[in-house]
C-alpha positions as CSV (number, residue, x, y, z in Angstrom):
1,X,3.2,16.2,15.6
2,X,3.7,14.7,19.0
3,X,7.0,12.8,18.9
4,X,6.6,9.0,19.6
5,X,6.9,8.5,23.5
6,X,8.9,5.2,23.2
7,X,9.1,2.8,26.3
8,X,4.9,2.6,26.6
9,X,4.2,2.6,23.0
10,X,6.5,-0.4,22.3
11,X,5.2,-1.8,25.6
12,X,1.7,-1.7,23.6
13,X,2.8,-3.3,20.5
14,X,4.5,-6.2,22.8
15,X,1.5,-6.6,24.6
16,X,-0.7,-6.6,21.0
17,X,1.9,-8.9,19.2
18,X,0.9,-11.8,21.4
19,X,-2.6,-11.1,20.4
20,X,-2.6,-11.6,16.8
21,X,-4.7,-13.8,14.2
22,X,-3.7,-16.2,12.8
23,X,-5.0,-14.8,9.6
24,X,-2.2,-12.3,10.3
25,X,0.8,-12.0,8.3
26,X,4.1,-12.5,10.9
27,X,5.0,-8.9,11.2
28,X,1.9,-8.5,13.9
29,X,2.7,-11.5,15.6
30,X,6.1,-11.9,15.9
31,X,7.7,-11.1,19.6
32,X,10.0,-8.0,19.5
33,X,12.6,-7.6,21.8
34,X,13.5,-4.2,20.9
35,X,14.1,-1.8,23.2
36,X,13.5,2.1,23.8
37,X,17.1,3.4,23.4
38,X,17.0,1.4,20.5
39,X,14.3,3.2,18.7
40,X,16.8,6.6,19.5
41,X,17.3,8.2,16.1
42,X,21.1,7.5,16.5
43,X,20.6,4.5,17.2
44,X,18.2,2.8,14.1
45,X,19.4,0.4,11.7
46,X,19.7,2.6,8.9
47,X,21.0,2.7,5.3
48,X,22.4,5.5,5.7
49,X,23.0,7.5,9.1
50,X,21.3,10.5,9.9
51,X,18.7,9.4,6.8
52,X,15.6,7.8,6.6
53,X,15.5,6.2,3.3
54,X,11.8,5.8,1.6
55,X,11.2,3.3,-1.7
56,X,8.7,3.5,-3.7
57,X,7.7,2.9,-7.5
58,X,7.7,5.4,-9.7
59,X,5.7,6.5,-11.5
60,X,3.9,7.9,-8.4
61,X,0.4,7.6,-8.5
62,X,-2.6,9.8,-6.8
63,X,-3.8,9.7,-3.9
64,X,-0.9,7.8,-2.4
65,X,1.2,10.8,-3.7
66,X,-0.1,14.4,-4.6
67,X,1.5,17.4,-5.3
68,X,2.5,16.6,-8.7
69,X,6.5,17.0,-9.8
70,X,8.7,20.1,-9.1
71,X,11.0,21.1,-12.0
72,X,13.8,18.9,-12.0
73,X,12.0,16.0,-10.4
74,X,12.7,12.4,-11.9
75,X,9.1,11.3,-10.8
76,X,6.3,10.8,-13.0
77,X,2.8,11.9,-11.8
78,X,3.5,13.1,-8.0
79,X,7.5,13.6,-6.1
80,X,7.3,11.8,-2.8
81,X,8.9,14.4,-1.2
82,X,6.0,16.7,-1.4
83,X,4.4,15.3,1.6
84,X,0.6,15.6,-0.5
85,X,-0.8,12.4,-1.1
86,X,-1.8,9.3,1.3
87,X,1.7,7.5,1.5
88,X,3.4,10.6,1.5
89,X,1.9,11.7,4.8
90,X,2.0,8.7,6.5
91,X,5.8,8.3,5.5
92,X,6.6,11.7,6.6
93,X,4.8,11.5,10.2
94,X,6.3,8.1,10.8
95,X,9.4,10.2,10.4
96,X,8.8,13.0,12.3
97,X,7.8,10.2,15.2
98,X,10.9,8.8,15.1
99,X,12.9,12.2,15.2
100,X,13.7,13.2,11.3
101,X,12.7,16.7,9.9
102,X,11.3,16.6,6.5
103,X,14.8,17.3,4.8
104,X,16.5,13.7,6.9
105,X,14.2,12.4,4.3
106,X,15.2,10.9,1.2
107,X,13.0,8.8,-1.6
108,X,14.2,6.0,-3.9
109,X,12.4,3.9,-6.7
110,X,11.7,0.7,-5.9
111,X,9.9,-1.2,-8.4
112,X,6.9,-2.9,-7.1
113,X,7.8,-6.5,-7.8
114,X,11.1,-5.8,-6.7
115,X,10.2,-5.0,-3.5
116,X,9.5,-8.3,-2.0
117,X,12.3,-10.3,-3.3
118,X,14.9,-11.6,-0.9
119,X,18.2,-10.1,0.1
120,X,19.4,-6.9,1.1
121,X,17.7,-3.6,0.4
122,X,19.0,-0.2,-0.8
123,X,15.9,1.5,1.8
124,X,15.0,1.8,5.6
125,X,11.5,1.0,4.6
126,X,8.9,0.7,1.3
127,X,5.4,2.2,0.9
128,X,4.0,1.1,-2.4
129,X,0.2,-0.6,-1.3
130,X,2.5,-3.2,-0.4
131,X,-0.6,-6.3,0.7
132,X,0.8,-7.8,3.6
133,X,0.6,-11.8,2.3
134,X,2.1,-14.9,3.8
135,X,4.2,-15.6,0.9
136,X,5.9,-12.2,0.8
137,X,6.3,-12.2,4.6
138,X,8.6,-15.1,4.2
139,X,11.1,-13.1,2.3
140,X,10.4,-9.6,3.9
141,X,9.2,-8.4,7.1
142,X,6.0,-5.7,7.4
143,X,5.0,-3.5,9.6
144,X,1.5,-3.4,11.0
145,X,-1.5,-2.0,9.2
146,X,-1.5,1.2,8.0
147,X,-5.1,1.3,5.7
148,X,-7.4,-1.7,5.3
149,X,-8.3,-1.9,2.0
150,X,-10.6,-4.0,-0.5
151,X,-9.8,-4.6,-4.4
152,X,-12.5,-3.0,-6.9
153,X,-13.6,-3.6,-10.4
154,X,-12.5,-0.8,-13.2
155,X,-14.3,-1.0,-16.4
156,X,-15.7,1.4,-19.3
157,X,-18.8,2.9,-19.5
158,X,-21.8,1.6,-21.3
159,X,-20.1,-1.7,-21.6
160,X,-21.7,-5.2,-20.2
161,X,-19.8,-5.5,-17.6
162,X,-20.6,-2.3,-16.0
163,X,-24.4,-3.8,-15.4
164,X,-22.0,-6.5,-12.8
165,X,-23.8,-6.3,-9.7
166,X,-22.5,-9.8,-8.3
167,X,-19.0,-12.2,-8.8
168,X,-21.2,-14.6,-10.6
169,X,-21.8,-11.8,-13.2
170,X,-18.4,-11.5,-14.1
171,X,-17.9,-14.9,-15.1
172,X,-17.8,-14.5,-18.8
173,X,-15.8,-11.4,-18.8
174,X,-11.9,-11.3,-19.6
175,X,-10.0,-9.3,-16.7
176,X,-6.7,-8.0,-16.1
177,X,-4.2,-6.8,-13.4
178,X,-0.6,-6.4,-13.0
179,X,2.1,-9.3,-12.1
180,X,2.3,-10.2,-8.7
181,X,-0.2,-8.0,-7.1
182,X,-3.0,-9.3,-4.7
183,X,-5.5,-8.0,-7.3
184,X,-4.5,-10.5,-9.6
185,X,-4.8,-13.6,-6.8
186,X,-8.1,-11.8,-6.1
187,X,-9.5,-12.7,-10.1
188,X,-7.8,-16.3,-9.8
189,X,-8.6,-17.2,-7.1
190,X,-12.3,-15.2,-6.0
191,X,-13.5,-14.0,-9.3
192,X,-12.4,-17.5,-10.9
193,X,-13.6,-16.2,-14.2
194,X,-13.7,-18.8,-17.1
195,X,-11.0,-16.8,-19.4
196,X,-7.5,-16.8,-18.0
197,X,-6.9,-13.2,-17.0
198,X,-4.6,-11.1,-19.1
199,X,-1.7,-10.3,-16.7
200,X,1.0,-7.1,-17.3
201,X,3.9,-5.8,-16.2
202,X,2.7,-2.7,-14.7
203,X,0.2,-0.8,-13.4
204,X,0.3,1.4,-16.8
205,X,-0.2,-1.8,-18.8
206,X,-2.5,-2.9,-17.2
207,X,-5.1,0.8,-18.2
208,X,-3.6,0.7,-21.7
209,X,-5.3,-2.7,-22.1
210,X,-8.4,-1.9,-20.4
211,X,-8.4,1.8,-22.9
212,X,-7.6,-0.6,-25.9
213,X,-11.0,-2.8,-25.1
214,X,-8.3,-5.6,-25.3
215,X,-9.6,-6.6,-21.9
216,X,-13.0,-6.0,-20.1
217,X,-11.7,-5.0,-16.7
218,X,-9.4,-4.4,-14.3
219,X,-9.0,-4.9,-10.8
220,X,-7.4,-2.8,-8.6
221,X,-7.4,-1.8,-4.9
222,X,-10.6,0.8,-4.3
223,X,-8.3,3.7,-4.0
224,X,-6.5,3.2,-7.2
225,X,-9.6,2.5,-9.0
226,X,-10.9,5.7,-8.2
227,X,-7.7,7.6,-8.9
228,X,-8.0,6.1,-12.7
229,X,-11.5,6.9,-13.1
230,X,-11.6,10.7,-11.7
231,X,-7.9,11.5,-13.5
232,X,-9.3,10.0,-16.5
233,X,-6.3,7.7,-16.9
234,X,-9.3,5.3,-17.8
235,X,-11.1,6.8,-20.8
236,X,-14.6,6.8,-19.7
237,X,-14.3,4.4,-17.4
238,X,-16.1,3.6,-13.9
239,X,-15.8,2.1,-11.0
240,X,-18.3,-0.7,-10.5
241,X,-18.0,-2.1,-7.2
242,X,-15.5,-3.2,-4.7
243,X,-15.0,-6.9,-3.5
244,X,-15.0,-8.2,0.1
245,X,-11.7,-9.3,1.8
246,X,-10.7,-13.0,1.3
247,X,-9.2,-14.7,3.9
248,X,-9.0,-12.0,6.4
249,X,-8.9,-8.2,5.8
250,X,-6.6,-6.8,2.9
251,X,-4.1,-4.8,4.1
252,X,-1.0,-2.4,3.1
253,X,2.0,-2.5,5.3
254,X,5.8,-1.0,5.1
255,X,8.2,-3.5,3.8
256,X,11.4,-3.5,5.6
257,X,14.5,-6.3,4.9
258,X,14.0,-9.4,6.8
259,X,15.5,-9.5,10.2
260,X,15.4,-5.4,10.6
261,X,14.7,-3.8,13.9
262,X,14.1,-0.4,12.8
263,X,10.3,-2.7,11.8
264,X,9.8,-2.6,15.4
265,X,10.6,1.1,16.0
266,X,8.1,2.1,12.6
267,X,5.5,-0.1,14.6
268,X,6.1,1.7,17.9
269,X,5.6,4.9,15.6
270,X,2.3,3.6,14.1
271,X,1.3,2.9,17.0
272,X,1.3,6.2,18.3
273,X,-0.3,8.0,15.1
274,X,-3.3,5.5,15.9
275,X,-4.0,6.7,19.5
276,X,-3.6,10.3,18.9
277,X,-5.9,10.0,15.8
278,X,-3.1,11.3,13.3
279,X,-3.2,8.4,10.9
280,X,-7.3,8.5,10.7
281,X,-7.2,12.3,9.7
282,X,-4.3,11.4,7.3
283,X,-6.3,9.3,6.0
284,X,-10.3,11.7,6.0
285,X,-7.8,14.5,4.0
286,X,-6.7,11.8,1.4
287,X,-8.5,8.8,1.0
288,X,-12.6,9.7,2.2
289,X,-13.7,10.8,-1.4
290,X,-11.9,7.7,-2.5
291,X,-13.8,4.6,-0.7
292,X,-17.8,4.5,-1.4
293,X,-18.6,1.8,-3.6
294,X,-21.4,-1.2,-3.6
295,X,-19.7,-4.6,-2.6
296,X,-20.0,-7.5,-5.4
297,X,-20.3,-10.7,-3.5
């Protein structure tokens, strides 16, 4: 891949920082002052030097990781460091942009909900489907967009709510999603249902519950909910439709500790992947199979 070109790209995302929404989390609105020898691989704020440090959860899900797990590996599901899978690619030509071969690359689990929380972090940057929301921003900064995405509806086959064609259908229905996640501010807040949703610890919870008919649904980002019904992680299951954006579009962004320029440098990298096209072909090979579903409004 073309290696970021530094001193116009950053110009760019100067000139597009003043531009933001005020929808926007802060990370695409705040004024950088970084500057090009800054973004020098030498030169990053790093965990460790020479190394770009990745977090993520693990296990490691499809089709934000692929690849499965070498012998040896400690991951469930997928090893980051295949460079298969959605996150996995992006993570790797943000690296390559900013100057590190594939082996300068070293993943560590991060556990979602840990993520987020204030203080110092043990990585340069996390990819997890990290939604870039006000409330986190204040503890963390983000990077700018790197997918858009829209929560979806998971549920079992020949069941009621799989007939849902509309929010006001799922009104009666008991629905679930893991702790902390904009899925589950997307039932309590959008879906409003009249039961309180059923709210677990993680993301493997959260489809026992649905497989144990102890709950009727569960929402997820579109991606993830077709991941658990094509692996069959959801027994039977189905993907019923996908909601519209609240408050502005949904989106993922790198988490980074507050107040760390190498944010700045990742957005420069973005950036680049944008222009050339690299981050929309990333995401034809991973995500295009993974993204058709009718909208419940």
């Amino acid at each position: 891949m073309k290696r970021l070109a530094l001193l116009p790209v950053l110009a760019l995302v100067l000139v597009a920082a003043g531009c933001g929404g005020d929808d926007e989390a802060s990370s695409d609105t705040a004024t950088s002052t970084v500057s090009a020898e800054s973004c020098n691989k030498d030169q990053l704020n790093l965990v460790t030097p020479g190394t770009l440090t990745v977090g993520t959860d693990n296990p490691a899900f499809s089709p934000w990781f692929g690849g499965g797990t070498p012998k040896g590996s400690d991951w469930e599901f997928n090893d980051p460091s295949t460079g298969e899978g959605f996150e996995s690619a992006v993570a790797y030509a943000v690296a390559d942009q900013l100057g590190f071969d594939k082996n300068e690359v070293e993943w560590v689990v991060v556990p979602f909900n840990n993520s987020f929380k204030p203080g110092p972090k043990d990585f340069d940057f996390d990819i997890n489907q990290i939604s870039v929301t006000d409330a986190r921003d204040r503890a963390v900064d983000f990077s700018d967009s790197y997918y858009d995405v829209n929560q979806a509806l998971v549920t079992l086959k020949g069941t009621p709510i799989a007939d849902a064609t509309s929010l006001a259908d799922l009104k009666l229905y008991r629905l679930g999603a893991q702790v902390g996640t904009t899925s589950l501010g997307y039932i309590q807040e959008t879906i409003a249902p009249d039961k309180d949703p059923r709210v677990y610890d993680t993301s493997n919870d959260v489809v026992a519950a649905l497989n144990a008919k102890q709950i009727d649904g569960v929402v997820v980002d579109l991606p993830t909910a077709f991941f658990l019904v094509d692996a069959g992680e959801v027994k039977n299951g189905t993907v019923v439709g996908q909601f519209e954006s609240s408050g502005g579009q949904e989106h993922f962004g790198m988490l980074f500790e507050e107040g760390n320029a190498l944010r700045d440098c990742v957005n420069g990298a973005l950036a680049s992947l944008k222009d050339d096209g690299s981050l929309a072909r990333i995401q034809q090979e991973w995500l295009a199979q993974k993204t058709s579903a009718p909208v419940l409004k």
